[in-house]
GUGUBA-980773 format. One line per field, with one value per residue (C-alpha): residue number from 1; residue in three letters; x, y, z. Coordinates in steps of 0.02 Angstrom, whole numbers. Example, Ala and Ser with C-alpha at 12.3 -4.5 7.8 and 13.67 -1.06 7.14 Angstrom:
seq (1  2) $
type (ala  ser) $
c1 (615  684) $
c2 (-225  -53) $
c3 (390  357) $
END
This chain:
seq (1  2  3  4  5  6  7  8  9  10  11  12  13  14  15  16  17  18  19  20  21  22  23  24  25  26  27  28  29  30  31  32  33  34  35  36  37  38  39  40  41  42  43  44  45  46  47  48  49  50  51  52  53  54  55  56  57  58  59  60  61  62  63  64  65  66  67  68  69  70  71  72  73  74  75  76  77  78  79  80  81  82  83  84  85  86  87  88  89  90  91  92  93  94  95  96  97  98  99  100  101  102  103  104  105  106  107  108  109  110  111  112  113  114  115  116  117  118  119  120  121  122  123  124  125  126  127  128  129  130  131  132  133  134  135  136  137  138  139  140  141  142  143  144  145  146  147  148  149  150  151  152  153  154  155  156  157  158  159  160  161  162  163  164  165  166  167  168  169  170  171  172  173  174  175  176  177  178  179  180  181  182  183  184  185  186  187  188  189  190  191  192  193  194  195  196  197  198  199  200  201  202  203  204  205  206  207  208  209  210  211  212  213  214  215  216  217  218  219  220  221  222  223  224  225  226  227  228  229  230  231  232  233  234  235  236  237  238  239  240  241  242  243  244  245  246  247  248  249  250  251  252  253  254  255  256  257  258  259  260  261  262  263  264  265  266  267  268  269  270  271  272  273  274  275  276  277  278  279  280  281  282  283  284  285  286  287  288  289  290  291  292  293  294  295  296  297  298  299  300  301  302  303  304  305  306  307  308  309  310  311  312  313  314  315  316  317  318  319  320  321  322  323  324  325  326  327  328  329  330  331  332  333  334  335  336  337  338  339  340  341  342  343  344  345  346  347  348  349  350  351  352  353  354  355  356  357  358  359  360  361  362  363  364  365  366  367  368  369  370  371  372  373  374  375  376  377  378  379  380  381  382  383  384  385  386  387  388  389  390  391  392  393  394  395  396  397  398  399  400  401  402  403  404  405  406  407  408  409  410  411  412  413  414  415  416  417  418  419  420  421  422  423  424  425  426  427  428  429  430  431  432  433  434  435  436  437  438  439  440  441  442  443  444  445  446  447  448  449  450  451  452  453  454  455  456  457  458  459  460  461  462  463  464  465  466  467  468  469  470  471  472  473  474  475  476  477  478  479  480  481  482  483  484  485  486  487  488  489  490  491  492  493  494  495  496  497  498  499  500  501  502  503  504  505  506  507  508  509  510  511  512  513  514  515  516  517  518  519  520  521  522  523  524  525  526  527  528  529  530  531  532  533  534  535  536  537  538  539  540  541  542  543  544  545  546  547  548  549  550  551  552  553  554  555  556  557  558  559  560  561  562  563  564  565  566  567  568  569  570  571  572  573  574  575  576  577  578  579  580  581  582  583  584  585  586  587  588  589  590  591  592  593  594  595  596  597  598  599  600  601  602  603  604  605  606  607  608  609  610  611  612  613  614  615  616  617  618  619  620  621  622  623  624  625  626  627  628  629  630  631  632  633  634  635  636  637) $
type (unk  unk  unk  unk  unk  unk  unk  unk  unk  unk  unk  unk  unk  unk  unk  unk  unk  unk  unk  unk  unk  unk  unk  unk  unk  unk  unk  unk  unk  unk  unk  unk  unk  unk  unk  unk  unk  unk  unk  unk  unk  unk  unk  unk  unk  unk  unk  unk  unk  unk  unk  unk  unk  unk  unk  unk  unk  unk  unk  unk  unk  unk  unk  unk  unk  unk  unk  unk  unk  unk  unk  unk  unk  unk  unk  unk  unk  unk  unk  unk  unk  unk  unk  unk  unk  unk  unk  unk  unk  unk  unk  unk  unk  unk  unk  unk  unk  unk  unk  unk  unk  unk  unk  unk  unk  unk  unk  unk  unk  unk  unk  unk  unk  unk  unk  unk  unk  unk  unk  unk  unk  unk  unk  unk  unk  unk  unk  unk  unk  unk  unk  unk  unk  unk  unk  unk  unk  unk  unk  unk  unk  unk  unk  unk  unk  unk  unk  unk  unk  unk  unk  unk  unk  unk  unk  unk  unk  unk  unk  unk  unk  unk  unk  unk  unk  unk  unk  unk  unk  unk  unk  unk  unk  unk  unk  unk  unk  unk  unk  unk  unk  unk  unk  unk  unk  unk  unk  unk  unk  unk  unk  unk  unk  unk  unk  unk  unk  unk  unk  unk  unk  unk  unk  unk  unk  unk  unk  unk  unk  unk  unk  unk  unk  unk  unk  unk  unk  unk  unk  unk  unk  unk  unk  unk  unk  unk  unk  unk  unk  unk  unk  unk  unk  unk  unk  unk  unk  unk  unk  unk  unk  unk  unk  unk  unk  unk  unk  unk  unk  unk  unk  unk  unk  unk  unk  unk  unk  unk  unk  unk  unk  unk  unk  unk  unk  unk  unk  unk  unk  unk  unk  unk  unk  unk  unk  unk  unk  unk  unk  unk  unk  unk  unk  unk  unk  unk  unk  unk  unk  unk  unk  unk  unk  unk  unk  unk  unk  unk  unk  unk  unk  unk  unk  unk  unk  unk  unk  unk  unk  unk  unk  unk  unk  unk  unk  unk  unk  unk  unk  unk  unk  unk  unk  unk  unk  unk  unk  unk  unk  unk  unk  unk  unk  unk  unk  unk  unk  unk  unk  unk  unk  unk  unk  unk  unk  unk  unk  unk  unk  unk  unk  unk  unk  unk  unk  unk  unk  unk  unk  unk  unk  unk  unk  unk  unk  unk  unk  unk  unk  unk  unk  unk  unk  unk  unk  unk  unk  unk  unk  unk  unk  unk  unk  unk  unk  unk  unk  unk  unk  unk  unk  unk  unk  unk  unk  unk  unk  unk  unk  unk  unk  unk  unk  unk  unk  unk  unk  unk  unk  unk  unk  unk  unk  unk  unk  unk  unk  unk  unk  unk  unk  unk  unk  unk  unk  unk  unk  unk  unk  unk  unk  unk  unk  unk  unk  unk  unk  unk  unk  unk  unk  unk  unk  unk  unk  unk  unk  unk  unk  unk  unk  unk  unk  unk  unk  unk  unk  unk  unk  unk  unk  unk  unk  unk  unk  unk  unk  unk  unk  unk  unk  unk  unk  unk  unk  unk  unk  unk  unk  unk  unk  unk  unk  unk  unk  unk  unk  unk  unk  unk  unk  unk  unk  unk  unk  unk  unk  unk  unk  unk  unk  unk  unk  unk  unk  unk  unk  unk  unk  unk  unk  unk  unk  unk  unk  unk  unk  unk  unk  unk  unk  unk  unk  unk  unk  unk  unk  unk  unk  unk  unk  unk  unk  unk  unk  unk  unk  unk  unk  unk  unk  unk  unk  unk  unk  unk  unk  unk  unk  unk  unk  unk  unk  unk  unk  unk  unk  unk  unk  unk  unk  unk  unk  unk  unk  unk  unk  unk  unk  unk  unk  unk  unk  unk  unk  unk  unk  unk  unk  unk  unk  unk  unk  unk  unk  unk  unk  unk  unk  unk  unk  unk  unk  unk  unk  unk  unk  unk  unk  unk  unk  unk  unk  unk  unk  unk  unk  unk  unk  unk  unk  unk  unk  unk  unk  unk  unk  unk  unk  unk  unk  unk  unk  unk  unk  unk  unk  unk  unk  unk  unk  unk  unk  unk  unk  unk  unk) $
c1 (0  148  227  58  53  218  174  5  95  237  98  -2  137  190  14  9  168  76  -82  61  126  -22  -79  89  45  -117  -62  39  -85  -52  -175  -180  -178  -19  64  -9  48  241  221  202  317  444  413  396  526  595  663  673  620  530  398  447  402  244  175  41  -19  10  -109  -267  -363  -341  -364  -527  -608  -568  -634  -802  -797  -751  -883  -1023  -980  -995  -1177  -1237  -1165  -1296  -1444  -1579  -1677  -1536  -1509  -1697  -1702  -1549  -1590  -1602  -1427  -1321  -1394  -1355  -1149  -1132  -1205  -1097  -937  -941  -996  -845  -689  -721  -669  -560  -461  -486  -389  -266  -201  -218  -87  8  28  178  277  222  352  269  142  252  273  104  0  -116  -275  -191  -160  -352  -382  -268  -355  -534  -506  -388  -486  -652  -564  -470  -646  -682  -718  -677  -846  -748  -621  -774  -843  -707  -665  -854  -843  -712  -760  -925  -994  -1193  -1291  -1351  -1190  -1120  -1256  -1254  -1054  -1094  -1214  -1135  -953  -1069  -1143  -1021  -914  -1082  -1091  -897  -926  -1049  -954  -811  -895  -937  -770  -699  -803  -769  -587  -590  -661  -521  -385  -458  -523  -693  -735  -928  -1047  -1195  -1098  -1020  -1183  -1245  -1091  -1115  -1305  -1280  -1137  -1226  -1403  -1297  -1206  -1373  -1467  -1303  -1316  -1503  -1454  -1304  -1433  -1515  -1383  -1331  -1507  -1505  -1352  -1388  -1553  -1466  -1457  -1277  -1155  -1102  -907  -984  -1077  -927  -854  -970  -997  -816  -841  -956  -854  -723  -841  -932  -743  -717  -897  -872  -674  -763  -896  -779  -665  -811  -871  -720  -726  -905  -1017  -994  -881  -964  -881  -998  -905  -891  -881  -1049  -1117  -1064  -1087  -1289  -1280  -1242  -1369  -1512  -1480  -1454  -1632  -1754  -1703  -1731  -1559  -1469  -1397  -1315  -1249  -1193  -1104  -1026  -947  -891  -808  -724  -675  -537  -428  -495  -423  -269  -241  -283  -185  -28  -51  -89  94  178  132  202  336  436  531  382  321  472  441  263  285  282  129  58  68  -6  -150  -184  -206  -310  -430  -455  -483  -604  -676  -711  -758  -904  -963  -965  -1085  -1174  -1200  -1246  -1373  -1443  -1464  -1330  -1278  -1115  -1040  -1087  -1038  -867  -813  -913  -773  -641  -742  -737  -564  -528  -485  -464  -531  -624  -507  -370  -464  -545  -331  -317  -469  -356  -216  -299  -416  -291  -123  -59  -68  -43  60  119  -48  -105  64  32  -158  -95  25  -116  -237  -95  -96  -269  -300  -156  -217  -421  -437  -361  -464  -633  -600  -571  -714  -818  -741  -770  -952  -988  -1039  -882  -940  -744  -719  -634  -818  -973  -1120  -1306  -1277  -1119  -1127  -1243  -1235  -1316  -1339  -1323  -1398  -1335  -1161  -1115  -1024  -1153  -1183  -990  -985  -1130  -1029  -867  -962  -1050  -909  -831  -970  -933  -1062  -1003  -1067  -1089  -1132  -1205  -1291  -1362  -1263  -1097  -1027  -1044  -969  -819  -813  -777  -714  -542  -602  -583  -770  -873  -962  -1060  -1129  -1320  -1386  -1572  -1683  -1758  -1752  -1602  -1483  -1506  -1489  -1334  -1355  -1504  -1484  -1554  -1433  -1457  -1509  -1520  -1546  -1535  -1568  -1512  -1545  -1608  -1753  -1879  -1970  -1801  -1789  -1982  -1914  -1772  -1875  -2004  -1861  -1808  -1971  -1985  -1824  -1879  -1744  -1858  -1741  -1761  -1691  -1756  -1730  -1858  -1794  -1967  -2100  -2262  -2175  -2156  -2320  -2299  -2106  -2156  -2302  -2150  -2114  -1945  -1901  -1932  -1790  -1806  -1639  -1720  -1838  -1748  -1613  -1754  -1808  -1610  -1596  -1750  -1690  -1534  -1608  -1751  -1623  -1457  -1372  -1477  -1450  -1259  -1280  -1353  -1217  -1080  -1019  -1069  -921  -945  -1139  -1220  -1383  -1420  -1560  -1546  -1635  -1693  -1649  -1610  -1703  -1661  -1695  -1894  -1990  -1910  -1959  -1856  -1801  -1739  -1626  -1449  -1369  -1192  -1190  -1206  -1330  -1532  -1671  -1758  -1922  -1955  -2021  -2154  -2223  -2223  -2295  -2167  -2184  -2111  -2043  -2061  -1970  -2128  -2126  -2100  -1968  -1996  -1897  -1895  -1923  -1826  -1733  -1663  -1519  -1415  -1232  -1051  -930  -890  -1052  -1163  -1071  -1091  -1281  -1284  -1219  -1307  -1493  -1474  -1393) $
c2 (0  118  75  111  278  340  280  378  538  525  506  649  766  717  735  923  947  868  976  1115  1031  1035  1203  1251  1118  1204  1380  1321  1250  1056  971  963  773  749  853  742  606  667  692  539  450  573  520  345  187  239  421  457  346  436  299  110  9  -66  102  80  -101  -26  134  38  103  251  200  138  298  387  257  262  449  439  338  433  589  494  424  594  663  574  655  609  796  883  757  696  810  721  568  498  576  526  342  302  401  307  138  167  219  53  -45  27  67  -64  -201  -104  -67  -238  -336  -198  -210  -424  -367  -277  -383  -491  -305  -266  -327  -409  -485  -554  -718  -738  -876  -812  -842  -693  -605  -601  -526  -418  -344  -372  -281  -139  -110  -78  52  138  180  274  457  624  733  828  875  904  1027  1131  1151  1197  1295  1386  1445  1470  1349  1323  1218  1061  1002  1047  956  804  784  816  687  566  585  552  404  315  303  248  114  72  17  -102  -172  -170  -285  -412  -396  -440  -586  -631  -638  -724  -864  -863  -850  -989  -1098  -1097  -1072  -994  -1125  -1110  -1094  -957  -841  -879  -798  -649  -621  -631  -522  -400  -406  -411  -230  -180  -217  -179  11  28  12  121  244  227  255  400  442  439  505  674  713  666  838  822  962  919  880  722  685  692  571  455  444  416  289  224  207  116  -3  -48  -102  -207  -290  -319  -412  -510  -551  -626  -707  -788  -854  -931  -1119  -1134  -1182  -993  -855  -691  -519  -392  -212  -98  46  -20  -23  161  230  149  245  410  380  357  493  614  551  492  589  761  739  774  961  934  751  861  1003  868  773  962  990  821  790  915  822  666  682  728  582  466  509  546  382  311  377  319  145  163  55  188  56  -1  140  185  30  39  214  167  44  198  314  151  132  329  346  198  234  418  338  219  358  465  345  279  468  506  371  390  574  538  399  521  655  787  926  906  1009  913  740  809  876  753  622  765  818  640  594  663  529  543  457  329  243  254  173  30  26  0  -117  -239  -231  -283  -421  -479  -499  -583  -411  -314  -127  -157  -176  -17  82  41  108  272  304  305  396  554  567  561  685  799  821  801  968  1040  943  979  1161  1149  1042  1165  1326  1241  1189  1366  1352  1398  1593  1661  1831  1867  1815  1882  1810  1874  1723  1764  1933  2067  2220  2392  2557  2716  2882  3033  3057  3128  3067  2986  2898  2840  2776  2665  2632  2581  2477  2363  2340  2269  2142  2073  2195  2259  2460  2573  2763  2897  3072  3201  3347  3360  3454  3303  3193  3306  3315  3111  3075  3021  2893  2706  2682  2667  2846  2894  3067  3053  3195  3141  2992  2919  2733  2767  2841  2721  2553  2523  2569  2475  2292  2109  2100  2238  2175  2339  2518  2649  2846  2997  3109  3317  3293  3159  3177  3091  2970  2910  2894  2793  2691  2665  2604  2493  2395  2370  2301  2169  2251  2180  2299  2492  2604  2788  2950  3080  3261  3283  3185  3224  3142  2950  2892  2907  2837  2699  2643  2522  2430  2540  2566  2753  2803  2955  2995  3104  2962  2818  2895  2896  2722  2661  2741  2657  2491  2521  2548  2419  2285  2322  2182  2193  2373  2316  2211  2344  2448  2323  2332  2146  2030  1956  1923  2005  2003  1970  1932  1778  1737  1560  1501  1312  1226  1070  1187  1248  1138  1077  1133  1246  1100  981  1128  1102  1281  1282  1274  1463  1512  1529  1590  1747  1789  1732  1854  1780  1899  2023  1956  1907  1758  1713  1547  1388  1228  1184  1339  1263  1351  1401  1451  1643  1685  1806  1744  1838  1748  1797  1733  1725  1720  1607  1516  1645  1652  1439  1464  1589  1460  1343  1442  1556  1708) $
c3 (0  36  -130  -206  -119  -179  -349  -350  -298  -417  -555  -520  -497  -663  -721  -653  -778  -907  -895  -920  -1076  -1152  -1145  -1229  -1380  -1377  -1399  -1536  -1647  -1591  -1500  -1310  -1282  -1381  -1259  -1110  -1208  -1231  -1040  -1009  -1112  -1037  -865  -927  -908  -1085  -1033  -885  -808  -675  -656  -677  -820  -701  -671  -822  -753  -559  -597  -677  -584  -660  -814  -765  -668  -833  -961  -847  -866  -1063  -1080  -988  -1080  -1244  -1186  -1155  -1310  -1420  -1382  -1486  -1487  -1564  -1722  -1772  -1925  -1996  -1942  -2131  -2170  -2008  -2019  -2203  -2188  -2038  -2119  -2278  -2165  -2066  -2238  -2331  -2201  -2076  -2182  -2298  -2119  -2041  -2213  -2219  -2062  -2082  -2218  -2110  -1987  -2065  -2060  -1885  -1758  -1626  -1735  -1868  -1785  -1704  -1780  -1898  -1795  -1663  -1819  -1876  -1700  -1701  -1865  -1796  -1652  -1724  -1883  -1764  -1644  -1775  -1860  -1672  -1690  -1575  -1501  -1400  -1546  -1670  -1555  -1524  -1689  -1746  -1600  -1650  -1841  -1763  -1893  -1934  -2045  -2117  -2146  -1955  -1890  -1985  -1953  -1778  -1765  -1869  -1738  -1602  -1652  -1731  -1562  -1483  -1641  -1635  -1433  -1454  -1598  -1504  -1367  -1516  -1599  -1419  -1413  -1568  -1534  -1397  -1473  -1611  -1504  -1388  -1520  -1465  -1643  -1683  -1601  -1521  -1360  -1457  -1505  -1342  -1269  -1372  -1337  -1139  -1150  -1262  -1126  -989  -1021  -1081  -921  -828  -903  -884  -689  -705  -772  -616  -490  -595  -572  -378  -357  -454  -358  -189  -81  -61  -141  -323  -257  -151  -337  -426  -305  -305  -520  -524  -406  -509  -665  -564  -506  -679  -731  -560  -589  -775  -711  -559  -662  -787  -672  -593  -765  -806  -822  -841  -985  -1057  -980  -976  -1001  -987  -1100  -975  -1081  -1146  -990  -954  -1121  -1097  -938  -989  -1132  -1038  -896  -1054  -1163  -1022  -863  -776  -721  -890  -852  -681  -751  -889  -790  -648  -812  -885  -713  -682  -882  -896  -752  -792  -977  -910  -816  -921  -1062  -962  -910  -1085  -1112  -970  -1033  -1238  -1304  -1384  -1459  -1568  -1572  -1674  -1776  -1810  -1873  -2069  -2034  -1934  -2075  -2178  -2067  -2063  -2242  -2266  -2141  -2224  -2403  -2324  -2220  -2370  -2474  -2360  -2337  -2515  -2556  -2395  -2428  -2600  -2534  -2423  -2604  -2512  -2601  -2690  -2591  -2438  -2528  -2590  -2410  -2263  -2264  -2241  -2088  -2015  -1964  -1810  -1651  -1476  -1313  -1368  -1474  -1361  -1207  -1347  -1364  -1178  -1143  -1292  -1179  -1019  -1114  -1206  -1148  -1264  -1375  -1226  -1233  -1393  -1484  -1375  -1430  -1636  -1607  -1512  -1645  -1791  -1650  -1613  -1811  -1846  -1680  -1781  -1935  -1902  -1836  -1995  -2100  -2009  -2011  -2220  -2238  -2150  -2246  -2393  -2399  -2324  -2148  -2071  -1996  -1989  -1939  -2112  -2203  -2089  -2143  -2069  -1938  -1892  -1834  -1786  -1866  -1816  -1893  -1797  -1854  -1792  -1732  -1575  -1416  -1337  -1513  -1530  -1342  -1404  -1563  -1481  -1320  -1444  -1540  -1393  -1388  -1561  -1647  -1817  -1847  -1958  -1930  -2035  -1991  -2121  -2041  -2140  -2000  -1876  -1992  -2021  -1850  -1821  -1989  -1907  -1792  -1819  -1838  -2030  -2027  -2183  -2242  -2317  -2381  -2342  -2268  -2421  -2486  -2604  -2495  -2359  -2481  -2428  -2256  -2189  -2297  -2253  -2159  -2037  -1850  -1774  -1825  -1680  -1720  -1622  -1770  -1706  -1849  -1771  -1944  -2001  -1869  -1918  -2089  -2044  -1927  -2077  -2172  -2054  -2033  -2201  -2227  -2068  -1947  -1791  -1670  -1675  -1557  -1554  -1450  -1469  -1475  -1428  -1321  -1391  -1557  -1456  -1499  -1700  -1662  -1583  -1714  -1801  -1659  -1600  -1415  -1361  -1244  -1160  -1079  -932  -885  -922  -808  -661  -677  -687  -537  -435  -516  -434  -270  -302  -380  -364  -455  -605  -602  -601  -769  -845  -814  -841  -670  -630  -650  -803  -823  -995  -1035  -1226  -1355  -1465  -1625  -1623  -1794  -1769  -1841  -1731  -1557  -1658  -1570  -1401  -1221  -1153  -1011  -1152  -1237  -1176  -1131  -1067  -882  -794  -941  -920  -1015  -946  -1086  -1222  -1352  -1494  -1644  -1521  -1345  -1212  -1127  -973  -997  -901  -909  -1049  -1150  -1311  -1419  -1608  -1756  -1768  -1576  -1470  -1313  -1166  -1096  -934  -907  -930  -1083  -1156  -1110  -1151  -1333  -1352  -1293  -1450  -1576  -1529  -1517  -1688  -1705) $
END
């Protein structure tokens, strides 16, 4: 136990310098896990020599709290709301995908296997595991990845959402064929051969971890709605994950020597878990925020640990077959999504680009990798070393891909290329200080402006700043063309003629600009202002009621104002067409971010947990960046 002990300190420490090493790969462009790998192989028996060469078999337990958290987080990543309008199209890629790649990968890496070191001499029934089992991880996917990168080019569409769902349920797909390709090769390397014994194996392993999850889901269940603080939750889910891998190995051992020996996939089991908390629970935000809070160090073990255990020797010698493997799997990839897409009557666009969008790899594959090792030890390290190779390439250069898939079929929203989703854009009229404070403060929130005023003498005045200001000689239809266009959100005027700020604001509603922002030079004028749906603000009393909101409610006084740390207000568009329809309970906001009103062709609604969203409403969301910008992407615009 002391040994243990020292061995579980030296680990995490090197763990915190992992962490570390990652966010430098990260601000260079290179992804984050290959620098917890490099960590680890560092540290490892190979190096350094900081941890001994038993560290990896020592620290399974480790491995196993994070493969029960990798494998929640991919259960509640397929949630069935989100994806039902592209149902047809995921289904028949991901159908075509496994049809085309998973064999294509399974006999090219049989091939392989007379080049590959440590299988060159095995007997070719170890051989045709070896393929069975590598060719089904190697077709695993990367959420997490996906979503960053879509998250980062701000990306929207058909295509986005088909991609997305398509990397989410494939790992789901890929685990329970894992469990039969692990059954399968245990009967080939044991000679059992495929009896009757043999599918009765398969179909109590497969309802085992199905009823085992459907449990799981349950104890998850209890566990979230215990009044306990979300640390002693935490706790006990990654207790939980730990013990689904000690059942599934007691379970087993117990088994063994009967008329069938059971092995219940515990990543099934998990992965079933997280799946139904996410679809047929109340419990599927705090599951979700617990797993956001516990993933980050979580990942970082694991993968330290994954490269504590690598056999940089043949590593080193799988390299070629690596590089092999890597471009097979993207021809077979892109292959299956081209005729998938073009089953599914995609645009070309889509066809040409949805297998580029599909390689990246990450979690999944590398604990399938490290589930091999422990099942099989006849493989062991060195089958799990040959995977992580292909995995760090495919986790490289995936990203890149993704991102150029995306640009290319048009959904990508890059700062470079604003589209009417991508950014709001308002038009001020009049120019004046108050007007350029307004200017400059939404520019800071990502708004793009443009100012104009009829008096040549204010534009003179501000021509020099760093802000779009335009001279129009009049209100009228023609001179504001290329002021107010479709894809105008806001239009806010501060002109001294409120016979030209009615003109403007005529302008405006025709042109569907649903926000208007007016101040009356003078009152009596509000009512005719108003008639087009703008906001009348009347500096002297909007001052007043500011100030009785302050005394009344100081904190959302202190929003207002932008003195609150870090909690904005702002309005959303719903223009999903995936979120039309759902109650506002089912939609998944980042954690920290909650609906306020809901405004409907005109009336606001206070919403409840079933106030059901449509296409085309206006939301009021409260939070904190960069939740309250995710909530944004994923809503509309």
């Amino acid at each position: 136990m002391t040994e243990l002990i020292l061995l579980t300190s030296s680990f995490l420490i090197v763990a915190l310098a992992a962490k570390k090493i990652g966010q430098w790969f990260s601000a260079i462009g290179l992804p984050y896990i290959t620098g917890y790998l490099l960590a680890g192989a560092v540290a490892g028996p190979f190096i350094l020599g900081l941890l001994p060469k038993t560290a990896a078999a020592d620290l399974r337990w480790i491995d196993e709290i994070s493969l029960g958290v990798i494998a929640f987080v991919a259960g509640s990543e397929l949630y069935i709301k989100e994806i039902r309008s592209r149902v047809g199209s995921i289904s028949r890629i991901l159908g075509m995908v496994l049809l085309i790649a998973l064999p294509l990968g399974s006999v090219a890496l049989f091939l392989l296997t007379n080049l590959i070191p440590f299988t060159a001499e095995m007997p070719v029934t170890q051989r045709l595991a070896v393929a069975l089992l590598g060719g089904t991880i190697l077709l695993a996917l990367s959420p997490p990845s996906t979503i960053a990168v879509i998250k980062e080019v701000k990306a929207k569409g058909n295509f986005t959402r088909t991609l997305l769902g398509v990397t989410v349920s494939m790992d789901v797909v890929i685990i329970v064929l894992f469990a039969v390709a692990v059954a399968v090769s245990s009967a080939i390397m044991t000679g059992v051969g495929f009896s009757p014994t043999f599918l009765l194996l398969l179909v109590v392993d497969l309802g085992l971890a199905i009823v085992a999850g459907i449990i799981t889901g349950y104890i998850l269940q209890f566990v979230l709605s215990a009044p306990v603080h979300n640390l002693i939750k935490a706790g006990l889910i990654l207790g939980l994950g730990y013990l689904i891998f000690a059942g599934s190995h007691l379970l087993t051992d117990y088994t063994k020597g009967m008329l069938i020996q059971v092995h219940a996939e515990p990543l099934l089991v998990a992965l079933i878990g997280g799946f139904y908390i996410t679809n047929f629970t109340s419990s599927r935000r705090p599951f979700e925020e617990i797993l956001h809070d516990i993933s980050s160090p979580v990942y970082v073990a694991f993968f330290t640990l994954t490269g504590v255990g690598l056999k940089l020797d043949i590593l080193l010698a799988t390299l070629p077959v690596a590089l092999a493997l890597f471009f097979i799997r993207f021809i077979g990839i892109n292959l299956g999504a081209f005729a998938g897409s073009k089953l599914a009557g995609e645009p070309a666009k889509f066809t040409k680009f949805a297998g580029l969008a599909l390689i990246t790899q990450a979690g999944i594959a590398l604990g399938l990798a490290r589930e091999v090792a422990v099942e099989f030890p006849a493989l062991g390290d060195a089958f799990s070393t040959m995977v992580i190779s292909v995995v760090v390439l495919n986790e490289i250069f995936g990203p890149m891909f993704l991102k150029e898939a995306l640009k290319r079929v048009g959904e990508a929203n890059l700062p470079e290329a604003h589209s009417a989703d991508a950014m709001r854009d308002v038009l001020i009229l009049g120019i004046e200080d108050q007007s350029l404070e307004l200017a400059r403060s939404l520019q800071k929130s990502g708004w793009q402006v443009v100012m104009a005023d009829t008096d040549r003498d204010h534009v003179a005045r501000y021509q020099e700043t760093d802000l779009a200001v335009h001279y129009v000689s009049t209100i009228n239809a023609e001179t504001m063309a290329t002021l107010i266009t479709n894809t105008t959100d806001a239009v806010v005027t501060l002109l001294e003629d409120d016979t030209e700020n009615l003109k403007a604001l005529e302008l405006a509603y025709k042109r569907g600009v649903t926000r208007q922002v007016v101040r009356p030079n003078d009152l009596s004028q509000s009512d005719r202002l108003s008639e087009f749906g703008a906001l009348v603000v009347d500096p002297t009393s909007a001052m007043v009621y500011l100030l009785e909101q302050t005394v009344r409610a100081p904190q959302s006084a202190a929003i207002l104002l932008h003195q609150d740390s870090g909690r904005e207000l702002v309005q959303v568009t719903v223009s999903n067409p995936d979120i039309s329809g759902q109650l506002v309970r089912d939609v998944r906001l980042p954690s920290g971010v909650l609906f306020l009103d809901v405004t409907r062709n005109g009336d606001v609604i206070l919403p409840n947990g079933y106030t059901r969203l449509k296409e085309g409403d206006e939301v009021t969301l409260i939070g904190r960046e960069p939740a309250l910008s995710g909530a944004v992407m994923k809503l509309g615009f």
